[in-house]
Backbone of each chain as ProteinMPNN parsed JSONL, in Angstrom:
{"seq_chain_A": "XXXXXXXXXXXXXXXXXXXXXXXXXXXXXXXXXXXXXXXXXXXXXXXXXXXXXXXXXXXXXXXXXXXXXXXXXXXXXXXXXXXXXXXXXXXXXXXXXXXXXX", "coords_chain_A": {"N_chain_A": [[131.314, 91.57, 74.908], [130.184, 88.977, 74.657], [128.427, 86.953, 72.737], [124.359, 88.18, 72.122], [121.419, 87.057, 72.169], [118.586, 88.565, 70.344], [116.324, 88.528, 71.777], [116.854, 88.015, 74.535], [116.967, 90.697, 75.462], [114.5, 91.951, 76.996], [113.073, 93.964, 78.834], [113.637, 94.437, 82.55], [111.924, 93.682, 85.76], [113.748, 95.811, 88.767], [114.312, 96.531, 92.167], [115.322, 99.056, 93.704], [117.336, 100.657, 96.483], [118.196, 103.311, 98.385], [121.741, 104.2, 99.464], [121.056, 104.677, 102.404], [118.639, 103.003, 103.17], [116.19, 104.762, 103.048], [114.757, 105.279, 100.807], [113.413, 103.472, 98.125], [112.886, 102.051, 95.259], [110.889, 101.002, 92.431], [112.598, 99.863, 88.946], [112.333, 99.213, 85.546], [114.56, 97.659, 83.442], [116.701, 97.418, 81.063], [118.771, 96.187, 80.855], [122.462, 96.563, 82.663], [123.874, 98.682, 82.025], [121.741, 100.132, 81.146], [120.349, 99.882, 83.31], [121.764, 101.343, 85.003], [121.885, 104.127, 83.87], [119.246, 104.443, 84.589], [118.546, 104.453, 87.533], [120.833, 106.474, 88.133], [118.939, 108.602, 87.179], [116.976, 108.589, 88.477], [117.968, 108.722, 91.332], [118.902, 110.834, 91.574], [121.824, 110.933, 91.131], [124.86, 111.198, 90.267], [127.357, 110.043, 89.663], [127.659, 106.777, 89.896], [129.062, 104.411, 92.436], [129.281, 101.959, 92.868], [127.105, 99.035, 92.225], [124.644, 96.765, 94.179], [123.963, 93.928, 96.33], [121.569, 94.143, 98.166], [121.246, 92.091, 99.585], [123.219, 90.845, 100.866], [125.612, 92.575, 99.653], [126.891, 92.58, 97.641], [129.224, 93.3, 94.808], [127.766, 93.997, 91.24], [129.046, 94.148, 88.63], [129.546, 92.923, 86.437], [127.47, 92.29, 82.988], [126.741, 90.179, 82.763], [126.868, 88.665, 85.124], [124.849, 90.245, 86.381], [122.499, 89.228, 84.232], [121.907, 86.777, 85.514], [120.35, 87.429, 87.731], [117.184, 87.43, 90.023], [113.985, 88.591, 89.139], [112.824, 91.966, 90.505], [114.698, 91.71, 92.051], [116.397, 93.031, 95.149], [118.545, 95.921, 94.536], [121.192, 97.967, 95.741], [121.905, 101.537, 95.402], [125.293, 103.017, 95.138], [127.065, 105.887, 96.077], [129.755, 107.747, 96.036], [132.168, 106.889, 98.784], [129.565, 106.155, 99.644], [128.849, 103.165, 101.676], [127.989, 99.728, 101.48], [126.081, 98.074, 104.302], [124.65, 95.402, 106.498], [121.271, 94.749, 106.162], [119.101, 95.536, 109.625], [117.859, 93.217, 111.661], [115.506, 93.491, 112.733], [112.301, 94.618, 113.002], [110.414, 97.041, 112.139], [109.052, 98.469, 115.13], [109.196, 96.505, 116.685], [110.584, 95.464, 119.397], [113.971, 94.639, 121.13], [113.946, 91.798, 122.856], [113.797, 92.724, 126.667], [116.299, 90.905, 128.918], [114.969, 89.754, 131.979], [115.948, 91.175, 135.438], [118.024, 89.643, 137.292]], "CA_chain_A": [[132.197, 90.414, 74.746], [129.498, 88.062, 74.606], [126.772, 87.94, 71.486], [123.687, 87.728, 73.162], [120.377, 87.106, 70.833], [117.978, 89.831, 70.705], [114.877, 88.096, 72.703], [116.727, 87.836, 75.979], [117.35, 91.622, 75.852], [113.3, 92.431, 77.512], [112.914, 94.981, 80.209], [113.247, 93.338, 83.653], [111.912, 94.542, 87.205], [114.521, 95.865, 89.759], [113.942, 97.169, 93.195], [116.654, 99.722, 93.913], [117.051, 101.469, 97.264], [119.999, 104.419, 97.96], [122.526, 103.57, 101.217], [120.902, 104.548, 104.193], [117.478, 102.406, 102.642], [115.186, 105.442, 102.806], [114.07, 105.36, 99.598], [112.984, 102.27, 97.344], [112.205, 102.841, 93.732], [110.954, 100.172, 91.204], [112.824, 100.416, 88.111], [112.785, 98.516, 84.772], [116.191, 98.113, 82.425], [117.249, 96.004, 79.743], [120.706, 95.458, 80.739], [123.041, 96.791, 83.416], [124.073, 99.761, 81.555], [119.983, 100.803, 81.262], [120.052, 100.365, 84.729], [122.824, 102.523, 86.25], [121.246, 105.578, 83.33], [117.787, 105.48, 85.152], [119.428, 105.054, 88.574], [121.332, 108.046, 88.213], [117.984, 109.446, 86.825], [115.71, 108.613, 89.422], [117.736, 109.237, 92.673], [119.728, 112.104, 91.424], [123.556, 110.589, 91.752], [126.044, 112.117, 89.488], [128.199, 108.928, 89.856], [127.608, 105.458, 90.732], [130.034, 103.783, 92.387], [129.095, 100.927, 93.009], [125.52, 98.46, 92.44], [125.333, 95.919, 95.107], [122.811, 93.177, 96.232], [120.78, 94.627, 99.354], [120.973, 90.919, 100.894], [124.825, 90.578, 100.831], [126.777, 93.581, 99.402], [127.925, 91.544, 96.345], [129.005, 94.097, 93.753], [127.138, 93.91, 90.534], [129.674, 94.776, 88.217], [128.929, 93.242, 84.757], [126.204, 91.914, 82.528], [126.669, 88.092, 82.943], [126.188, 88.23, 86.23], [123.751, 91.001, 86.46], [121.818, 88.46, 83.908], [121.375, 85.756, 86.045], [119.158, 88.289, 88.975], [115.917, 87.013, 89.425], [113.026, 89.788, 88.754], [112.561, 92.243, 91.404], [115.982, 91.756, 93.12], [116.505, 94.149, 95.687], [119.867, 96.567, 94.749], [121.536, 99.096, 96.494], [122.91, 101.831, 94.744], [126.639, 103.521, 96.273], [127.82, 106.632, 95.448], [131.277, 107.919, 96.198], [132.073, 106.978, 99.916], [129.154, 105.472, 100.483], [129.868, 101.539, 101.769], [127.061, 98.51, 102.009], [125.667, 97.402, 105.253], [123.474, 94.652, 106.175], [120.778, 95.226, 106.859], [119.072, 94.984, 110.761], [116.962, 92.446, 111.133], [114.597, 94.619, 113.592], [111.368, 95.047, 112.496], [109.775, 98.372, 112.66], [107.723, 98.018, 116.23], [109.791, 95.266, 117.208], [112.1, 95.819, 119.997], [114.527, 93.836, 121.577], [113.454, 91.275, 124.535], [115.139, 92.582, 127.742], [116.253, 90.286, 129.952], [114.546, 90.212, 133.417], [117.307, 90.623, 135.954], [117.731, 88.525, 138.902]], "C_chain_A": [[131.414, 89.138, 74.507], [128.512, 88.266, 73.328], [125.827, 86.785, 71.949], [122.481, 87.986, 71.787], [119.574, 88.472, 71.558], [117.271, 89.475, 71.609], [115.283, 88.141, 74.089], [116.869, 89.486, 75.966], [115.641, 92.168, 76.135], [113.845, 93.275, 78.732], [112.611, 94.076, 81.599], [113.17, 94.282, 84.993], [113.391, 94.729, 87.972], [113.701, 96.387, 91.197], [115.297, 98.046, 93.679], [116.45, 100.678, 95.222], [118.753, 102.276, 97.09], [120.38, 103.25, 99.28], [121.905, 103.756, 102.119], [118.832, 103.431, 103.891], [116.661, 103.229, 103.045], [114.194, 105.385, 101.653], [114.24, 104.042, 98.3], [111.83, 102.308, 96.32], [112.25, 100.877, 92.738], [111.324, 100.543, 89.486], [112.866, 99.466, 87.207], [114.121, 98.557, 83.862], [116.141, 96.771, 81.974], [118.365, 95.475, 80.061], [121.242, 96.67, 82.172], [123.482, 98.564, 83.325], [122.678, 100.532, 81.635], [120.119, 101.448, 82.627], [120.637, 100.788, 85.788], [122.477, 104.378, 85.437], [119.612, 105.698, 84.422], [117.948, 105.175, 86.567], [119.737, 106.545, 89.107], [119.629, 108.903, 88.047], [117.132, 109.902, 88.3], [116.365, 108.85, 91.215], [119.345, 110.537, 92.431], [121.461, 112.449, 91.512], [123.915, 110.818, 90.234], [126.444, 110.758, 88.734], [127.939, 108.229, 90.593], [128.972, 104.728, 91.423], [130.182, 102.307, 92.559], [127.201, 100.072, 92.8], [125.853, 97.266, 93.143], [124.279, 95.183, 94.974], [122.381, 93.593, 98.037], [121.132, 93.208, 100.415], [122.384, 90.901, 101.255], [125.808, 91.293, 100.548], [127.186, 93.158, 98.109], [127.78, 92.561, 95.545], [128.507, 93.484, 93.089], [127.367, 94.762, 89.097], [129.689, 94.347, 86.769], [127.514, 92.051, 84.439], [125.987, 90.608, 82.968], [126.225, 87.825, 83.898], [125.125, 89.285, 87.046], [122.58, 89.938, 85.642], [120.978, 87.045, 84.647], [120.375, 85.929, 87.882], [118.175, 87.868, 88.69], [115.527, 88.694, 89.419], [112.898, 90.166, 90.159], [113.474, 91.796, 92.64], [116.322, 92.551, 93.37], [118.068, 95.144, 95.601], [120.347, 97.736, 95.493], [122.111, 100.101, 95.256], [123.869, 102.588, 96.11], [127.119, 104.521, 95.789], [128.909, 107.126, 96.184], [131.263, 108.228, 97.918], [131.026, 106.556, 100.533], [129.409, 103.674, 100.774], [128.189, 101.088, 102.109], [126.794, 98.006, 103.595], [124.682, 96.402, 105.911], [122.661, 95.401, 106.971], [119.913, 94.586, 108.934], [117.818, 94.373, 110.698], [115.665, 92.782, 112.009], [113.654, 95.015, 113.055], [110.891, 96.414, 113.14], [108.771, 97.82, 113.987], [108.176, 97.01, 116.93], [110.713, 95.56, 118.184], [112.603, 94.418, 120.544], [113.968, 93.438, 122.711], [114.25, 91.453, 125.356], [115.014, 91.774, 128.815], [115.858, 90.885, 131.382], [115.698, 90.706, 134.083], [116.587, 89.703, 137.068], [117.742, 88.883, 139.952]], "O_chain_A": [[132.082, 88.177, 74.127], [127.973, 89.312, 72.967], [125.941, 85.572, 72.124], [122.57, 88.742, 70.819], [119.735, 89.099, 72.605], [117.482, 90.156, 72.612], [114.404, 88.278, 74.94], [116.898, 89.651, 77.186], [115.394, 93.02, 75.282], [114.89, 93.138, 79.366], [111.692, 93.272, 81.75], [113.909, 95.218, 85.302], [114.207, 93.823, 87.802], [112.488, 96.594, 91.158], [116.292, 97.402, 94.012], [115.508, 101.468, 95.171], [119.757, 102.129, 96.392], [119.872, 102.248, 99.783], [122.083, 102.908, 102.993], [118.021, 103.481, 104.815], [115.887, 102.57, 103.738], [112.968, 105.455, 101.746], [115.302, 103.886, 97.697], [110.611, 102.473, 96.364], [113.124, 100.032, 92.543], [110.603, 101.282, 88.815], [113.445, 98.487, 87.678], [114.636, 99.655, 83.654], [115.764, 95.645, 82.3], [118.863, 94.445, 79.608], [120.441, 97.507, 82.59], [123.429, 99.411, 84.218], [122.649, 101.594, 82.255], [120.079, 102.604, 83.048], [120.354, 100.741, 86.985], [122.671, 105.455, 86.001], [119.074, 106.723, 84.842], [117.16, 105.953, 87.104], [119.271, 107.336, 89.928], [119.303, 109.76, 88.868], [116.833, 110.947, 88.878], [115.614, 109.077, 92.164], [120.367, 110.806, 93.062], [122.113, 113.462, 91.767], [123.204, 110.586, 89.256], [126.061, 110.404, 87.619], [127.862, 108.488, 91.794], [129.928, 104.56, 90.667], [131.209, 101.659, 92.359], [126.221, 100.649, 93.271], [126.926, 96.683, 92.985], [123.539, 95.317, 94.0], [123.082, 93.191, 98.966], [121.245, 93.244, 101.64], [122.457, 90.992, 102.48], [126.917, 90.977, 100.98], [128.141, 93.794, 97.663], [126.648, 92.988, 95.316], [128.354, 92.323, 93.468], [126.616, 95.561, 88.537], [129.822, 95.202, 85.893], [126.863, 91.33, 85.196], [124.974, 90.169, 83.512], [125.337, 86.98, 84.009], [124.705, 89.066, 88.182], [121.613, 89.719, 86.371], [119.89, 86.526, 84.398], [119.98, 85.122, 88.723], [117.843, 87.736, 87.512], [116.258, 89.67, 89.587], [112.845, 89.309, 91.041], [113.137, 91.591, 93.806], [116.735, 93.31, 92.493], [118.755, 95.099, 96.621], [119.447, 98.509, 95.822], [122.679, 99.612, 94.279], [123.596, 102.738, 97.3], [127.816, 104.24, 94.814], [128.835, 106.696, 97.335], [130.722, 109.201, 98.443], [131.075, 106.44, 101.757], [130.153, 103.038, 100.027], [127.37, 101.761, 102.734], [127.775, 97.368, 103.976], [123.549, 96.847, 105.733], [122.854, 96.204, 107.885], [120.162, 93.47, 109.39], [116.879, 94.728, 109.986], [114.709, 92.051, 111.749], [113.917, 96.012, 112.383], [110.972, 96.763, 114.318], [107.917, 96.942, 113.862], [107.488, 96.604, 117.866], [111.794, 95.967, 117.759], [111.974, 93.361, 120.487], [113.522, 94.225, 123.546], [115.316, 90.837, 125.351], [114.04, 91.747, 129.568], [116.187, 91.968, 131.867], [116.676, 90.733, 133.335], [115.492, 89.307, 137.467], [117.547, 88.093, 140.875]]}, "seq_chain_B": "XXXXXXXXXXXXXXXXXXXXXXXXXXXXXXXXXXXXXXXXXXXXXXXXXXXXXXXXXXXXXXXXXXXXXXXXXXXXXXXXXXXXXXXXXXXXXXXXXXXXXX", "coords_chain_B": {"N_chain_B": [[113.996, 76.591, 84.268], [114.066, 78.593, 82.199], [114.778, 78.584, 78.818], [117.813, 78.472, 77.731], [120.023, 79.06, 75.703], [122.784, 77.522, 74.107], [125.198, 78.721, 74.056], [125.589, 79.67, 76.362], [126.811, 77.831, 78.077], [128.513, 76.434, 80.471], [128.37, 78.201, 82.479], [128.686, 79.975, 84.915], [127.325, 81.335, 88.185], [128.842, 83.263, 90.983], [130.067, 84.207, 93.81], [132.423, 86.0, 95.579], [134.537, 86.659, 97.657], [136.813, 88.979, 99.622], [139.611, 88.292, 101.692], [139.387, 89.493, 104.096], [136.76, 90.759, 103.9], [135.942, 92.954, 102.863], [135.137, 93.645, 100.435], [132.614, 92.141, 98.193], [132.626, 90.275, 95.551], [130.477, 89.861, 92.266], [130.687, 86.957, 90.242], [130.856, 85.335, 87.08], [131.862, 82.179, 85.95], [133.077, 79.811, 83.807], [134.542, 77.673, 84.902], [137.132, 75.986, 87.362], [139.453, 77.143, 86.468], [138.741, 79.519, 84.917], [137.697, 80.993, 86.461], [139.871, 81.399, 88.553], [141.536, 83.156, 86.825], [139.412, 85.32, 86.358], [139.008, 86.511, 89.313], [141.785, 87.278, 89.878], [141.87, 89.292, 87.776], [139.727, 91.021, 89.054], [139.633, 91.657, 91.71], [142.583, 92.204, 91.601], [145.061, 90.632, 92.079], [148.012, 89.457, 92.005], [148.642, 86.637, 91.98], [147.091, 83.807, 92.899], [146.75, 82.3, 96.222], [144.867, 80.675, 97.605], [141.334, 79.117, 96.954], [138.59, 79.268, 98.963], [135.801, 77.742, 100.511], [133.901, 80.739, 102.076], [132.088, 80.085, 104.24], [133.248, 77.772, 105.637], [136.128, 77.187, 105.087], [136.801, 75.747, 103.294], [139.397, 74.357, 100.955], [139.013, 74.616, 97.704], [140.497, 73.164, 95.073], [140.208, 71.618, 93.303], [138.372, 70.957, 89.679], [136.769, 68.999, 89.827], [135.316, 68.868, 92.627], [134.55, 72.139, 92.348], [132.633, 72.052, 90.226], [130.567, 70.792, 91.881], [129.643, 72.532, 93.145], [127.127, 74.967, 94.464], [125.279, 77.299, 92.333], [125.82, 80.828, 92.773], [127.656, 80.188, 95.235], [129.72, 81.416, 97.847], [132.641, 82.387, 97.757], [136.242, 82.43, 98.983], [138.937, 85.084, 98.463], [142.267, 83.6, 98.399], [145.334, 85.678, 99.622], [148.874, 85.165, 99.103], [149.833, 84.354, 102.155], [147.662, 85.34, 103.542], [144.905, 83.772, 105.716], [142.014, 81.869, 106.097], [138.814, 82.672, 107.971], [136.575, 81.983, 110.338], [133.404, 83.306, 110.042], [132.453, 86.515, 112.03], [129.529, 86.181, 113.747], [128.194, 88.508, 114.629], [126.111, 91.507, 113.951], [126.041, 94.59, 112.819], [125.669, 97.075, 115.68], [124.497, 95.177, 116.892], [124.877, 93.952, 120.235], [127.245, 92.003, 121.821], [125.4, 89.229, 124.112], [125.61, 90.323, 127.424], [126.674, 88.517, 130.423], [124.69, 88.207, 132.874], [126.437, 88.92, 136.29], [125.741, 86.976, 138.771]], "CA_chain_B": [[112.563, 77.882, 84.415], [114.097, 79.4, 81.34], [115.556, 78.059, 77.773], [118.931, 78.972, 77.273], [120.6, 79.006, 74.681], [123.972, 76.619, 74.259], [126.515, 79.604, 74.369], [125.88, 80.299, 78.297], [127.422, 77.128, 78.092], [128.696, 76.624, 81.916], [129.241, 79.573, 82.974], [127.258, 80.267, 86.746], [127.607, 82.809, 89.373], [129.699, 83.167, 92.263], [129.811, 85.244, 94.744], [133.61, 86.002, 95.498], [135.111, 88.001, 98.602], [138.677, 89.472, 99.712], [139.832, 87.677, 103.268], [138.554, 90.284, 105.19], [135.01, 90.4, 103.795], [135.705, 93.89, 102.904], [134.708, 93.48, 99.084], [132.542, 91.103, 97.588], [131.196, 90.411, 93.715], [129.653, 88.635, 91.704], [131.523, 86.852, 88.668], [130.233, 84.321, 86.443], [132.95, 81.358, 85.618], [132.821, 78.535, 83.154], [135.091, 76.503, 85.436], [137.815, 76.643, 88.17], [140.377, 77.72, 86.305], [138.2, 81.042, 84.51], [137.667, 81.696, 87.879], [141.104, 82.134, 89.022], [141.57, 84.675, 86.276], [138.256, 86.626, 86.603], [139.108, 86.762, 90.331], [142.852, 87.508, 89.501], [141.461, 90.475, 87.541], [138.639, 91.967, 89.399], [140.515, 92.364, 92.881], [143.886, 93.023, 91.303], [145.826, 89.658, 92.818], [148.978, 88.554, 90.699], [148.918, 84.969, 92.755], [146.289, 83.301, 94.187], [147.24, 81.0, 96.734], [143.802, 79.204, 97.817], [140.12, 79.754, 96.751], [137.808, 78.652, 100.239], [134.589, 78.634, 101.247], [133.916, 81.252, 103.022], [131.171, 78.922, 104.915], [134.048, 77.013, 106.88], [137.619, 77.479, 104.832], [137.322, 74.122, 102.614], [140.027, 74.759, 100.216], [138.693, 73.964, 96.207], [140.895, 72.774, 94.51], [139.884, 70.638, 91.759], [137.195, 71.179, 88.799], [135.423, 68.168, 90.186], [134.872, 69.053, 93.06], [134.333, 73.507, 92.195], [131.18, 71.109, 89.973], [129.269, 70.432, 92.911], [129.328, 73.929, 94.239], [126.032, 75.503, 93.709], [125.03, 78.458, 91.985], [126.068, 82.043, 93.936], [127.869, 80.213, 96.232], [130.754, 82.661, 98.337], [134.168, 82.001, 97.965], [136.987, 83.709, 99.707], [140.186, 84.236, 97.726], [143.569, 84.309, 99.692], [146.797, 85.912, 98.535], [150.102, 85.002, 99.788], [149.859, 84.934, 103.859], [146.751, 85.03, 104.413], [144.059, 82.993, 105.955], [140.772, 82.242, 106.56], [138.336, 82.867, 109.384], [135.467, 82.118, 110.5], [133.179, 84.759, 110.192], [131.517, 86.525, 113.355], [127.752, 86.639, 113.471], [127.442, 89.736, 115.234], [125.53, 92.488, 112.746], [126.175, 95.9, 113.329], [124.435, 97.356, 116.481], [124.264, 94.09, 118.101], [126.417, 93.796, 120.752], [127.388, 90.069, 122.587], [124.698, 88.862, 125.628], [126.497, 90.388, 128.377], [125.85, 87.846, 131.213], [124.328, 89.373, 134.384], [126.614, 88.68, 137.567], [124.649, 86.154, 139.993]], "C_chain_B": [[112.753, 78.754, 83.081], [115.049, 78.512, 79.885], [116.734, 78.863, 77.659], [119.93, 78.636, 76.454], [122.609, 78.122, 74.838], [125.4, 77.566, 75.025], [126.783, 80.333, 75.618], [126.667, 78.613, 78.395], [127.45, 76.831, 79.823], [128.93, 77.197, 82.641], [128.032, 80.087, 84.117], [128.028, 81.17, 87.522], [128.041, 82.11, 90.206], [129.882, 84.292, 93.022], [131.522, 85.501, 95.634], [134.141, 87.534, 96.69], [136.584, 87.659, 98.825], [138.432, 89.022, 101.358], [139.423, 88.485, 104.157], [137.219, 90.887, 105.23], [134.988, 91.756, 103.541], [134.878, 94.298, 101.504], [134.23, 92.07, 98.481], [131.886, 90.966, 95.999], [131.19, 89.066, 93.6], [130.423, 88.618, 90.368], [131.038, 85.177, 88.335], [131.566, 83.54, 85.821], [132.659, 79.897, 84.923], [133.323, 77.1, 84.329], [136.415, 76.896, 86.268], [138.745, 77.344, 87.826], [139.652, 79.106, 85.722], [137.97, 81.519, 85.545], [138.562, 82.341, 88.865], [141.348, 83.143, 88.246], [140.449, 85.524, 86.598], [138.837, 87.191, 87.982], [140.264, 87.408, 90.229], [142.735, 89.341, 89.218], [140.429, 91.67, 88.172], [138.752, 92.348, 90.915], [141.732, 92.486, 93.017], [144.734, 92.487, 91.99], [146.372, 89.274, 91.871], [148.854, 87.051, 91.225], [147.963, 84.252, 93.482], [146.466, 82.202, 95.272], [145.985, 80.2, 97.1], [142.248, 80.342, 97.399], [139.629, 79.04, 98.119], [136.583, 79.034, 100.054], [134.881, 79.31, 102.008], [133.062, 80.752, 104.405], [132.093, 78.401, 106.489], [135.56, 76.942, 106.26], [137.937, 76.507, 104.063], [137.956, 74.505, 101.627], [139.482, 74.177, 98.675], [139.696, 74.427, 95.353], [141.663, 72.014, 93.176], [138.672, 70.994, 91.133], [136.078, 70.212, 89.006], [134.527, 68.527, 91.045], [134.003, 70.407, 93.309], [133.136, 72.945, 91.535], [130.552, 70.997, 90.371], [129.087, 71.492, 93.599], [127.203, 74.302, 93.549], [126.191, 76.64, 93.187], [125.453, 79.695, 93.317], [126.792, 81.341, 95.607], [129.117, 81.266, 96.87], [131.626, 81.934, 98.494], [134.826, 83.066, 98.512], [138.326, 83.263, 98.44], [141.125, 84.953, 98.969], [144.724, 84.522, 98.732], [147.546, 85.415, 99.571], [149.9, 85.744, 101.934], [148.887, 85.053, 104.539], [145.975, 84.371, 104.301], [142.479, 83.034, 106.408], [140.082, 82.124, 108.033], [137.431, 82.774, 109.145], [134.91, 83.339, 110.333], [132.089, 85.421, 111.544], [130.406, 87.004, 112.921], [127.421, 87.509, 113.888], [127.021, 90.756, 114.116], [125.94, 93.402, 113.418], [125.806, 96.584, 114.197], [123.969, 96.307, 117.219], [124.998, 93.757, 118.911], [125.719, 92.208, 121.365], [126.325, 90.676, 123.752], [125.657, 89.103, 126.555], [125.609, 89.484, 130.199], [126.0, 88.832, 132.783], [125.176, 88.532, 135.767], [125.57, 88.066, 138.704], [124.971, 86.674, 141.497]], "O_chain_B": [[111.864, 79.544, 82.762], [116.018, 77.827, 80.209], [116.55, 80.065, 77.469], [120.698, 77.732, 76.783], [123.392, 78.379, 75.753], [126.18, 77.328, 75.948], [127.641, 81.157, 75.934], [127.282, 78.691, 79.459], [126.398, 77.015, 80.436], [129.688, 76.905, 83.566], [126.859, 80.442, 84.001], [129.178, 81.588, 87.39], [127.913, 80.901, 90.401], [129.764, 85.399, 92.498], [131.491, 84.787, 96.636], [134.112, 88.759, 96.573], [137.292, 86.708, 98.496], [137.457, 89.283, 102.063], [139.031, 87.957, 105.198], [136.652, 91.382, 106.204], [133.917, 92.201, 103.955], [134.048, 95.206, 101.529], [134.972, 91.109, 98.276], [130.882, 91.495, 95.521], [131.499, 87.995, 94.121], [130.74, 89.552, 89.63], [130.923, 84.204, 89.081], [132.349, 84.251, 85.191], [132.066, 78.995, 85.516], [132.766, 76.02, 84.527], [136.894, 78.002, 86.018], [139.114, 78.229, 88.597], [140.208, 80.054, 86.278], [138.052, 82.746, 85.585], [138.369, 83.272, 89.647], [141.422, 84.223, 88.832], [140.72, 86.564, 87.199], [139.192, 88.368, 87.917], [140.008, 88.57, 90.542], [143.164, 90.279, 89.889], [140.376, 92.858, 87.855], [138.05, 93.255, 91.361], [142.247, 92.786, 94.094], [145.424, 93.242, 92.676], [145.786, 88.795, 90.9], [149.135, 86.275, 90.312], [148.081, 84.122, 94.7], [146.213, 81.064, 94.878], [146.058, 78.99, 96.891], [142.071, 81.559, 97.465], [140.363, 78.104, 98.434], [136.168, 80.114, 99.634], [135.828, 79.081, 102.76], [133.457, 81.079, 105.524], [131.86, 78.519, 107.692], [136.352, 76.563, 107.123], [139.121, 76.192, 103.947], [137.217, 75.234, 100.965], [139.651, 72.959, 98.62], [139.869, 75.574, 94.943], [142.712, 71.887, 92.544], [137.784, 71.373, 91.896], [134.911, 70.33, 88.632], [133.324, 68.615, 90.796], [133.034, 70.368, 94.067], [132.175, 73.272, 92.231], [129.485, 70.984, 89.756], [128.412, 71.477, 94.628], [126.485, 73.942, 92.615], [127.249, 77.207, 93.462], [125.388, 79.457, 94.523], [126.565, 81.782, 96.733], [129.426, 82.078, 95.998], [131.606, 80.934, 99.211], [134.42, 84.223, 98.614], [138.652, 82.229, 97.858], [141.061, 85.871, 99.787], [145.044, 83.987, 97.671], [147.122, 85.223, 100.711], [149.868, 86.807, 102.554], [148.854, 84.969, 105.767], [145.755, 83.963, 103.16], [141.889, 83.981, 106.928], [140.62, 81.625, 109.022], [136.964, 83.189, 108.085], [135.574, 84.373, 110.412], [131.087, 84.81, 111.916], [130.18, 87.875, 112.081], [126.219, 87.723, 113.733], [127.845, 90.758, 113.203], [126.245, 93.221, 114.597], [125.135, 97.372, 113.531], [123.127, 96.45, 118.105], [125.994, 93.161, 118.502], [124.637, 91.623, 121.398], [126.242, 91.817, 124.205], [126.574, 88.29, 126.665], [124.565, 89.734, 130.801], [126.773, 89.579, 133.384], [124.592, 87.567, 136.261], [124.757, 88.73, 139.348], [124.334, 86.231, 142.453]]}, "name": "protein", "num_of_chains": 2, "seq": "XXXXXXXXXXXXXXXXXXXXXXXXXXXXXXXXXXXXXXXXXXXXXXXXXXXXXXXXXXXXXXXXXXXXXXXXXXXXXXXXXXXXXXXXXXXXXXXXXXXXXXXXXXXXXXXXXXXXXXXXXXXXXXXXXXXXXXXXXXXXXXXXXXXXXXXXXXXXXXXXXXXXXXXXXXXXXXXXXXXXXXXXXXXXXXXXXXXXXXXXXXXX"}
């Protein structure tokens, strides 16, 4: 719906993890469409159902505003039934301070 | 940081959730009123009765003031009846400071 010149269409970093954030894959794509084919490729999902933004959940549902991601913005992908969660802010090794008692 | 070409014209990101924070995207809008349709269309609301921050519930209104928003900021939309809410800071797995009996 938009005519977009050729030069902005370059290959741009992503960082894509699945839902439960086990696995975090760097992937390049030209466009939105690129980057739900090597998605699917690279973590073996059938069907996407959703691309999100790791910090916030925000679908990531067309080009325009897939265009304006900086480089190396972290996405989730969602496949059927799975749902976004933030994540915890708990560092590995980090536990919670328990209060003394009294 | 980047030349862009005239025909992105005004058109910036937003970050756009349903009153109960259950769904949120991302939709790029020239101005308040393309925004009521995109939104209209992409969570399937015949009526919108108020756009808000989701921040604190400030109702926008006017194109002057939707102007001074920034980039990706989060709006809530409301349909007929409902309202906004604060939102609670607890994350998932964190429960409230339960205070210790003196």
């Amino acid at each position: 719906h938009q005519i977009l010149p050729r030069w902005t269409q370059h290959s741009r970093p992503f960082r894509v993890i699945n839902s439960d954030r086990s696995i975090k894959k760097g992937i390049m794509a030209d466009d939105l469409e690129d980057l739900h084919h090597k998605v699917m490729d690279v973590f073996h999902i059938h069907c996407i159902s959703a691309l999100v933004l790791d910090e916030d959940g925000t679908g990531i549902d067309t080009q325009d505003f897939f265009q304006t991601l900086k480089d190396n913005t972290v996405l989730m992908v969602l496949g059927k039934g799975q749902k976004w969660a933030p994540q915890t802010k708990h560092l590995p090794g980090q536990k919670k301070v328990e209060r003394k008692r009294m």
